[in-house]
C-alpha positions in Angstrom: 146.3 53.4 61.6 147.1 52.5 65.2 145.6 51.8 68.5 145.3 55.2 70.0 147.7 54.4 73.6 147.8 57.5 74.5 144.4 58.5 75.0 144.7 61.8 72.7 141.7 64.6 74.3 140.0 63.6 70.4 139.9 60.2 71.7 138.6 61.2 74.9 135.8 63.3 73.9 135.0 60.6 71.1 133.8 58.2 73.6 132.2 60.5 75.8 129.7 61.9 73.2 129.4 58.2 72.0 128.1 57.0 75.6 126.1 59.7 75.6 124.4 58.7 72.5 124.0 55.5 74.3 122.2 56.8 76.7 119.7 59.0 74.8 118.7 56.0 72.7 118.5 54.0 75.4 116.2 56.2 77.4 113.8 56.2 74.3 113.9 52.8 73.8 112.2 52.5 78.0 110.2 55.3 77.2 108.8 53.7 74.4 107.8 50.5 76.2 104.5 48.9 77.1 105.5 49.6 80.9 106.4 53.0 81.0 104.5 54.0 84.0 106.3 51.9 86.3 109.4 51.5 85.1 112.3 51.6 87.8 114.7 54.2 86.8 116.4 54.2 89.7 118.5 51.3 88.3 120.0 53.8 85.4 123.7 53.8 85.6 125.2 57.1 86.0 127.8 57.9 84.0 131.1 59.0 84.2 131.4 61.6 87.2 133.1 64.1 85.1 130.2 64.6 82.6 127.9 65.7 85.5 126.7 68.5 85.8 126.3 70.1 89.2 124.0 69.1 92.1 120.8 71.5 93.1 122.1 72.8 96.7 118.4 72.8 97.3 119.1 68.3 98.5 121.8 68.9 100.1 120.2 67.5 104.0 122.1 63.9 103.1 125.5 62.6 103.3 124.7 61.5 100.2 124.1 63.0 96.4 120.9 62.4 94.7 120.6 63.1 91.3 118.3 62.4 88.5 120.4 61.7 85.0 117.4 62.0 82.9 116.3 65.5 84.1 120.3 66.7 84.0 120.0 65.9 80.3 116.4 67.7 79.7 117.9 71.0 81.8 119.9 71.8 78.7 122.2 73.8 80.7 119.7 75.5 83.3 121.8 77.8 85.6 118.8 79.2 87.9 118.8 75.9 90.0 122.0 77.2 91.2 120.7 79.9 92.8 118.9 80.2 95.8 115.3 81.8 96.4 117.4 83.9 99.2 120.6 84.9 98.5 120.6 88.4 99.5 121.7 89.3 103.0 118.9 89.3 105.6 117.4 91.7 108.3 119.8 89.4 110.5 122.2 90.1 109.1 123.2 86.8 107.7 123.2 84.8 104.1 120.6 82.3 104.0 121.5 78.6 104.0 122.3 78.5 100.5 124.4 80.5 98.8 124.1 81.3 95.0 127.9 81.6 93.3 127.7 85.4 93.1 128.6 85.4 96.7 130.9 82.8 96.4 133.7 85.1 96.0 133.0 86.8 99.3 134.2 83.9 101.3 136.8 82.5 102.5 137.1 78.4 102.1 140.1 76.0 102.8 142.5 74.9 100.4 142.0 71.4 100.4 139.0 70.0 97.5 139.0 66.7 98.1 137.3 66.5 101.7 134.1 64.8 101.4 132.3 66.5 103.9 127.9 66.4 104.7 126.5 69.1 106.2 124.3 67.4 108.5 127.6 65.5 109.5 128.6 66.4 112.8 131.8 64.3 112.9 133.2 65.7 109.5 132.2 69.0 110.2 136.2 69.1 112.1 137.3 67.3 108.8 136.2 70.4 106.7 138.2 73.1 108.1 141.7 73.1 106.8 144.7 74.5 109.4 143.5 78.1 109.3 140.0 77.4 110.5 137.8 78.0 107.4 135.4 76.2 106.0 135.9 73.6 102.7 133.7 72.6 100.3 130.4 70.7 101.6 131.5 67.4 99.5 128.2 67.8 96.7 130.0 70.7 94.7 133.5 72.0 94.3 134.7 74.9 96.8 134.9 76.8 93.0 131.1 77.7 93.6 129.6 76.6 96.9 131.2 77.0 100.1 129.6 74.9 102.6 127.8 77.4 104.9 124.5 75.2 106.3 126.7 73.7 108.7 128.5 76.6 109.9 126.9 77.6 112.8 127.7 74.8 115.3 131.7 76.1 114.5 134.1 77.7 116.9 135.5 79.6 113.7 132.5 81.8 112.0 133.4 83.1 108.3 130.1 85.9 107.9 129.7 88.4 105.9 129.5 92.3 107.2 125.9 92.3 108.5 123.5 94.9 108.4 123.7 95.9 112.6 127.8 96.3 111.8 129.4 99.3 113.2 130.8 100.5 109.4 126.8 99.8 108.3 125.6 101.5 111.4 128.0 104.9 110.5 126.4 104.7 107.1 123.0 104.5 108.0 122.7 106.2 110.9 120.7 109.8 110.2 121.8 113.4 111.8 119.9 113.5 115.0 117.9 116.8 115.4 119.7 119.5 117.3 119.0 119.7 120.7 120.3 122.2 123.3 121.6 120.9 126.2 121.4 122.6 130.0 124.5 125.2 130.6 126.0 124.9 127.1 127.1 127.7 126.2 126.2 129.8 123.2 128.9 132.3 121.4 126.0 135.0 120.9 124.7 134.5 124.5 128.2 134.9 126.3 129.1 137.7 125.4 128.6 139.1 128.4 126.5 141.6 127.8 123.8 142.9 130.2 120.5 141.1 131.0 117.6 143.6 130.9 114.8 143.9 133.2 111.2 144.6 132.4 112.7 147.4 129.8 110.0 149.9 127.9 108.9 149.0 124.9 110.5 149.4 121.8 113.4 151.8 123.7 116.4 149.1 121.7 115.8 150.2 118.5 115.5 153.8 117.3 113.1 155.3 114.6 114.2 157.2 111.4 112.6 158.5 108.8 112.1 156.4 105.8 114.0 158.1 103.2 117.2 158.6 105.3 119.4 156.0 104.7 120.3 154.2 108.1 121.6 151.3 109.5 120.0 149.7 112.8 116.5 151.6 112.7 113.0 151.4 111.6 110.7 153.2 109.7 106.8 154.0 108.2 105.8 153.3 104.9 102.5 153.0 103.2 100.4 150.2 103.2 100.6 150.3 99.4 104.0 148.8 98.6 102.3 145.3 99.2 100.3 143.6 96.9 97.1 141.7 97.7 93.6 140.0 96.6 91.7 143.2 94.9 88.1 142.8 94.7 87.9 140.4 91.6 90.3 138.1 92.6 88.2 135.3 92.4 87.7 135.9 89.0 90.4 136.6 87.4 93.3 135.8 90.4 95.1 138.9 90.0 96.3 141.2 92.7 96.3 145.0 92.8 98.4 147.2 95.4 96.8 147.4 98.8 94.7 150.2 100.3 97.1 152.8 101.5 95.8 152.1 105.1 96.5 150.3 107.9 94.1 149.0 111.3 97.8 150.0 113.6 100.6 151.7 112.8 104.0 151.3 114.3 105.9 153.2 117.5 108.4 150.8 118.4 110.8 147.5 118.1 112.9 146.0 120.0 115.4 143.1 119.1 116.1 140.8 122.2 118.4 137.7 122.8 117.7 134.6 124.3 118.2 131.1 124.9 114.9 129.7 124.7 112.6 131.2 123.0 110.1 133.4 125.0 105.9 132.9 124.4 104.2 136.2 125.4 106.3 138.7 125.7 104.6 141.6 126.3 104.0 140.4 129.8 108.3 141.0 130.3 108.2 144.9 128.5 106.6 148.0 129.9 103.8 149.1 127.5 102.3 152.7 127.7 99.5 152.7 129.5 96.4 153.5 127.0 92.7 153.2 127.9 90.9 150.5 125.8 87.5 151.6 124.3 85.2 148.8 122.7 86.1 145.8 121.6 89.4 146.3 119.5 92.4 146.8 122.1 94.7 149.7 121.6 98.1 147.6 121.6 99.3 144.9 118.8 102.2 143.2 119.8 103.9 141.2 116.9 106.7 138.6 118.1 108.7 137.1 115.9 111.0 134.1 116.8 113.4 133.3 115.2 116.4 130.2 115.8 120.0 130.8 115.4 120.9 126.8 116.0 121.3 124.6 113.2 118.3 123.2 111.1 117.7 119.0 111.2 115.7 117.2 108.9 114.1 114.8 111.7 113.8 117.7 113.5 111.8 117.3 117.1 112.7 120.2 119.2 111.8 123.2 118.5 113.3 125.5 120.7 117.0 127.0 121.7 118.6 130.2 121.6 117.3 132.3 119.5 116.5 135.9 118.8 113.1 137.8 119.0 111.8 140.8 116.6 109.1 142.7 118.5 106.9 144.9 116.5 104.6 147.5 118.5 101.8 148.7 116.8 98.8 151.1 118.1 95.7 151.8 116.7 95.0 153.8 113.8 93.4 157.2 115.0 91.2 157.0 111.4 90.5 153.2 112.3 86.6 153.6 111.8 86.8 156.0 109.0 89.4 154.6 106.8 89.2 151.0 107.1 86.1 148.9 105.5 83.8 147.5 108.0 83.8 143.8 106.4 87.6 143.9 107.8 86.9 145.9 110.8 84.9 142.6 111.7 86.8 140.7 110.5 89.4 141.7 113.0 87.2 141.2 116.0 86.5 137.9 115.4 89.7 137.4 114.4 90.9 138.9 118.7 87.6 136.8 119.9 88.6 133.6 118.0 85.4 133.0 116.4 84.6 130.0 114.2 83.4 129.9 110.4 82.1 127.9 108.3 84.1 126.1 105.5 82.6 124.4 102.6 84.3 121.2 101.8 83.8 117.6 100.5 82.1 115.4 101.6 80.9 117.7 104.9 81.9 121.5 105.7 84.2 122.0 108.6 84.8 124.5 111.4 88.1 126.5 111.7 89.0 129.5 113.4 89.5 133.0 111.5 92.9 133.2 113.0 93.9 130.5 110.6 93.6 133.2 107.9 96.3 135.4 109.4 98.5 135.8 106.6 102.4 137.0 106.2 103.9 139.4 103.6 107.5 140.1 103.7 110.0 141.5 101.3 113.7 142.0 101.0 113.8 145.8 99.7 117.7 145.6 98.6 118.3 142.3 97.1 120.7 144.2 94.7 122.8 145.1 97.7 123.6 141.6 99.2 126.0 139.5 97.8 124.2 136.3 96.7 125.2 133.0 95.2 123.0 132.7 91.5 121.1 130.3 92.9 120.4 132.0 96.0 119.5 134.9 94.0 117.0 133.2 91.5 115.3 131.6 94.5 115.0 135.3 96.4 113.6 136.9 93.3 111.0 134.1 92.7 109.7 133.5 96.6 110.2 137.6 97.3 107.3 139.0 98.2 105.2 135.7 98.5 102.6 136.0 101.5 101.9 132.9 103.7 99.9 132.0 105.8 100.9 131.7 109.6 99.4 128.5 111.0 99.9 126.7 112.6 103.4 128.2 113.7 101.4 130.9 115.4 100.0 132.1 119.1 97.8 134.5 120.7 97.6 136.3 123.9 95.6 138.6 125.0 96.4 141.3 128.1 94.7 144.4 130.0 95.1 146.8 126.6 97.0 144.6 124.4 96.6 141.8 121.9 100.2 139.5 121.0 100.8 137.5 117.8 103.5 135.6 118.2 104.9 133.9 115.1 106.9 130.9 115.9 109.4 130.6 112.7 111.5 127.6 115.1 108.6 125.7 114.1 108.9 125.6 110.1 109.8 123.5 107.6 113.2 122.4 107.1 113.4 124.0 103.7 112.8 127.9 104.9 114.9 127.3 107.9 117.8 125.9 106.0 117.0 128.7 103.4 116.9 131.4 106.5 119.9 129.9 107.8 122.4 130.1 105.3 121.0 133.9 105.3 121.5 134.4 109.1 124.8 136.0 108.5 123.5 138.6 106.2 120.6 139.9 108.2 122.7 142.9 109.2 122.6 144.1 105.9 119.0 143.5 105.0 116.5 146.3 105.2 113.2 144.2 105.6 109.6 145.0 104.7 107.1 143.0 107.1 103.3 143.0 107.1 100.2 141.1 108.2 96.6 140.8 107.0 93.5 138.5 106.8 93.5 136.4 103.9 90.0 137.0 101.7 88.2 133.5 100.9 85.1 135.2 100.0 83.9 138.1 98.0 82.6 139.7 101.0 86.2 139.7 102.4 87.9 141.3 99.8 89.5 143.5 99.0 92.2 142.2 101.1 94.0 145.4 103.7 96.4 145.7 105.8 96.4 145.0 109.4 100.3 146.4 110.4 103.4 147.1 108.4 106.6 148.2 109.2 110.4 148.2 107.6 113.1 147.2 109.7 116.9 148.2 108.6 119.9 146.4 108.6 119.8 145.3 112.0 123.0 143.4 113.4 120.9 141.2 116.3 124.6 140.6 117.9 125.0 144.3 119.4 121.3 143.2 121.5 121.1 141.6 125.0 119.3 139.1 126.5 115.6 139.4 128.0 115.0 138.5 131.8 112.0 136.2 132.1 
């Protein structure tokens, strides 16, 4: 046929599978041998460079390559030695020594492959950086995989990666600081410059209408008996029945007053009428609630800024000791002494205060009226009407003829005051039930009645003024 001059590829990869066979018979013949123990196989031959595979990075702390041919052959094409235990970015925001070849497309090397380069070689660590200043290929692998970053930190010219402390990184992962009002900023609702009142009477800002007239920016009576609550066998069977249709106070005024903090016992700024106390139940019940008009955060720590407060002014019921039960009678003296009880828990029982049973029910009466998203209206239909307990966002104060309850809605969750805030806007068209009672735990407690009630109607809190403290 022909001597084969050319060298064809056939020819080529002819005699590189031959010398391969070469090798796997010779390696059984040593293996075979009387002295296999201590044979010297560091006196095998490589073979020719281009049937290598590639070096583990993991020996890369010599000028030199060390390899084993034997183990190459046994690896049968092992591709998780070229990956490092860490090659994800660290808290430092740097790659680790060595990098696996999934980043090596990340950086940038030089153009020249044929620099022979160690990376604990000082003097060609000038060598490996082509005109532009990057780096070239440590001299063990080709710059196709891994770029030679071991070495890279002696360099004038760093190539790194966008590390975690990075201003783009720091823009994604910074999170919304809470809100916080600072001194002398100004508020739209609070400069309106509007007159700031002065020790006015109570419950003079809002007027009183009946309950059937239809009115805007008023209050009004109603029974006890539109709310529902824990009936006397509620511990059997959990269902609720309409409450008693009466009430320990009864309502003669509110008032609606702006301001930019939010103002703790606030009976001491209004004039009250002057009624005598008899016995231990005072003839007053102040309810104030606070409520925020600045923006909602998740990591929310302040809890204060302008804001609005609803006061309710209640008296006491002229039938108090003839209508009500006596188990809620005393329940509502301890509740104004802030006497302990008993609770009966696992592993121990545990002392609370009966204030902690103070308990909330509101209703939106026109939910048909407002204009609400369908998912704003499926959530109003399903959480109308639920009671909830106060604490902790609730404080007492006590005074000459009065008792205050002040109930501190800047203080809840994030969910109810992102819920109330999208709402804020449509408070003006709301006509608002709002009641409170003592939540029954027992059987002696129940059935459940009603300490005060009121409804409130359509009030726009923007035509109100501010409060001097």
């Amino acid at each position: 046929m022909g001597v084969c001059g050319s060298k064809p590829k056939g020819c080529v990869g002819m005699k590189n599978k031959l010398n391969l066979q070469k090798k796997r018979r010779r390696r059984r013949r040593i293996k075979g041998g009387p002295h296999h123990p201590s044979i010297n196989r560091n006196r095998v031959e490589p073979s020719d460079p281009k049937d290598l595979a590639f070096t583990n990075p993991s020996f890369q702390g010599s000028s030199e390559a060390w390899f084993d041919p034997d183990a190459m052959i046994d690896s049968d094409g092992d591709d998780d030695e070229f990956y490092s235990v860490q090659d994800d970015v660290s808290q430092a925001g740097s790659l680790s020594n060595v990098v696996t070849p999934r980043f090596s497309n990340q950086v940038a090397y030089g153009n020249n492959t044929d620099s022979q380069v160690s990376c604990g070689d000082s003097q060609n660590e000038e060598q490996s950086r082509n005109e532009s200043g990057s780096l070239h290929s440590c001299g063990f692998i080709s710059n196709t995989f891994l770029p030679c970053l071991a070495c890279d930190e002696s360099l004038d010219v760093k190539k790194k990666p966008p590390s975690l402390t990075g201003s783009n990184t720091k823009k994604k992962l910074s999170i919304t600081p809470s809100f916080k009002w600072k001194e002398g900023q100004e508020n739209p609702i609070l400069s309106l410059g509007k007159p700031i009142l002065q020790r006015p009477i109570a419950g003079s800002q809002v007027k009183c209408s009946p309950l059937e007239k239809k009115m805007a920016e008023c209050w009004s009576r109603i029974e006890p008996n539109i709310f529902k609550v824990r009936g006397r066998t509620f511990l059997r069977d959990k269902k609720k029945e309409f409450a008693p249709n009466y009430a320990a106070y009864v309502p003669f005024g509110v008032d609606v007053f702006l301001c930019p903090r939010k103002i703790n016992h606030i009976a001491r700024f209004v004039e009250l009428p002057s009624v005598d106390s008899h016995g231990e139940i005072p003839p007053i019940l102040v309810v104030n609630l606070q409520i925020p008009l600045y923006p909602a955060a998740i990591f929310q720590n302040e809890y204060d800024g302008p804001g609005m407060s609803f006061v309710f002014y209640f008296k006491l019921s002229e039938n108090y000791e003839e209508d009500l039960p006596l188990h809620f009678r005393e329940n509502i003296r301890r509740m104004i002494a802030n006497e302990m009880e008993r609770i009966k828990g696992f592993p121990i029982d545990t002392n609370a205060s009966l204030r902690e049973r103070l308990k909330i029910l509101g209703r939106v009466v026109n939910l048909d009226d407002l204009e609400l998203s369908a998912t704003e209206r499926k959530l109003m239909y399903a959480y109308n009407e639920k009671p909830v307990l106060s604490r902790p966002q609730h404080e007492f104060y006590s005074g000459e003829n009065y008792f205050e309850i002040d109930l501190d809605i800047h203080r809840f969750g994030y969910i109810p005051r992102k819920g109330f805030e999208t709402f804020q806007d449509r408070i003006k068209n709301c006509v608002f039930d709002f009641g409170l009672t003592l939540q029954g735990n027992k059987a002696e407690d129940l059935p459940e009645c009603i300490l005060c009630c009121l409804r409130v109607k359509e009030i726009d809190y923007t035509n109100y003024c501010q409060l001097s403290i």
